[in-house]
N, C-alpha and C positions, 0 to 999 in steps of 0.2 A: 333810422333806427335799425333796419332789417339789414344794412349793409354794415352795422358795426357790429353787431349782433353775430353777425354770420362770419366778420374779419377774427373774433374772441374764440369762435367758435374751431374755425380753423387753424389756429396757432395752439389749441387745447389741444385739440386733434392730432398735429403737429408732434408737439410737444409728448405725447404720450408714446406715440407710436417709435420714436424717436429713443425713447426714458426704456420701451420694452426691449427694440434692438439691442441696444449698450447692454441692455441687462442680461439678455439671451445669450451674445458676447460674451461676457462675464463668465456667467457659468458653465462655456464649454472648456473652458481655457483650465488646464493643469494644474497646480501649486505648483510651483517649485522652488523650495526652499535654497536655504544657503548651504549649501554642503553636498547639492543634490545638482552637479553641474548638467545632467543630463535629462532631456523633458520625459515625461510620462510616456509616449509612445515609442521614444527609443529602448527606454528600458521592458518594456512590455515584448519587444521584438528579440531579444535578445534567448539563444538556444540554452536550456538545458546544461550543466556541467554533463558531458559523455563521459561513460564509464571507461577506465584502461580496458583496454582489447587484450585480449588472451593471444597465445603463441598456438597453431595450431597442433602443436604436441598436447596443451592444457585440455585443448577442446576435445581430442579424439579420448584423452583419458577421463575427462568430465562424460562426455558421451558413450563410455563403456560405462563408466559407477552409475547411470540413469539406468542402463540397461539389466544392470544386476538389482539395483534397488526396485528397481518394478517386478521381477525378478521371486527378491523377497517378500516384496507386500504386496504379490500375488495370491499369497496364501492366508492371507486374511479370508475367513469364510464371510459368507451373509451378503446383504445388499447394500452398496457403498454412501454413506453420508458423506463423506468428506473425503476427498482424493485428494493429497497437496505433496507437492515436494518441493525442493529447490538447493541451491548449490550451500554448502556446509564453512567454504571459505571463498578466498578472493573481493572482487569488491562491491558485488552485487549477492552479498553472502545474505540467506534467510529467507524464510516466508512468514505472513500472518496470515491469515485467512477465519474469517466467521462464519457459521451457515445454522440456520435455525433451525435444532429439533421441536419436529412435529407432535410425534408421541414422548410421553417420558418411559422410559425403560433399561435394560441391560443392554449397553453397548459393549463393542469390542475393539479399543484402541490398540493398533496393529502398526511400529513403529523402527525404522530401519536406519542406518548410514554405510556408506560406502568411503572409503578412502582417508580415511581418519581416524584414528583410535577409541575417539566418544567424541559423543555428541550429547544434548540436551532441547527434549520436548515439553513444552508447554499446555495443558490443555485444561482450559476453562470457561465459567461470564466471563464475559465483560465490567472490566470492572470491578471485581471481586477477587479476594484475598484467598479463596477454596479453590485450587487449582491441583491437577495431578500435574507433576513430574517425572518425565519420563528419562529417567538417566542412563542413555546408551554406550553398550558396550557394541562396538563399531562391526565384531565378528560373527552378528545373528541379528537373527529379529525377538521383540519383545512385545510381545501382546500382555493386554491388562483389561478384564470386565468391570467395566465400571457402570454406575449408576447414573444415568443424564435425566433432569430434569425438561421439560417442555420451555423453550426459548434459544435464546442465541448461547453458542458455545463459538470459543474462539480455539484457535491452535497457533502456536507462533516457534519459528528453531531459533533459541539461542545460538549464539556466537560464544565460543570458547576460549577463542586467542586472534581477539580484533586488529593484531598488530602481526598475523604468522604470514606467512608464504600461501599464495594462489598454486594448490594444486590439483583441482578441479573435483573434489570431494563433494559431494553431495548427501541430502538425509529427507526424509519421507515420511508419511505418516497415513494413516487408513483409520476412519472410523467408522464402523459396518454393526447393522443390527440382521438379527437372525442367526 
């Protein structure tokens, strides 16, 4: 009895460890559908679209309009919340950026472009329909005291002409209290 007992017992045994394997199996293994000729870790390894490379004529003219645009929103007075810039066209065109007022109070949004005729700044929540518009005339800087409540404010540069010419134009923004 001890020897069929223990023959039951071993083939359970068997049997289970067996049923956990296959199962373990199972669930390291991919999907891959029909239409999806390539496995999960091929696709996983695969790099990023790269952005078009600039001519090094774009870049020394983008790297002069950075130079003026800090330039301008140098004279932003007070202590700096939000420092952002970035390029106005081409194909890495814009910034967002959030950063969470502390205090609520009188801010000073301090907003610039270089190499383009106008530009368009964004600044608000997240989230919400109450945003200032900052509509640049591309030959000065444009500051506006505004009133920020305590939370996240976002800043973001539209794009004006998603379809124009890379000519290394850039646009910037400073929000500073004091």
């Amino acid at each position: 009895m001890s020897v069929l007992g223990g023959t039951k017992a071993v083939r359970y045994s068997a049997g289970l460890v067996m049923s956990l394997l296959l199962a373990g199996g199972l669930i390291s293994c991919a999907y891959e559908g029909e239409g999806d000729p390539q496995p999960a870790a091929e696709r996983s390894a695969r790099p990023a679209p790269a952005l078009p490379s600039a001519s090094p004529e774009i870049l020394s003219v983008q790297s002069g309009n950075y130079a003026e645009l800090e330039k301008r929103l140098a004279a932003a007075p007070g202590s700096v919340l939000l420092d952002q810039s970035g390029p106005a066209d081409g194909p890495g065109v814009g910034f967002s950026k959030a950063v969470t007022v502390k205090t609520a109070g009188s801010y000073t949004v301090t907003a610039a472009c270089v190499g383009i005729p106008e530009a368009q700044i964004l600044v608000g929540r997240p989230g919400s329909s109450d945003f200032l518009s900052l509509d640049l005339d591309c030959s000065g800087v444009k500051s506006q005291v505004v009133e920020l409540q305590a939370g996240p404010v976002h800043a973001q540069l539209m794009r004006q002409d998603p379809n124009g010419p890379w000519t290394g134009a850039v646009a910037g923004l400073r929000i500073t209290i004091g």
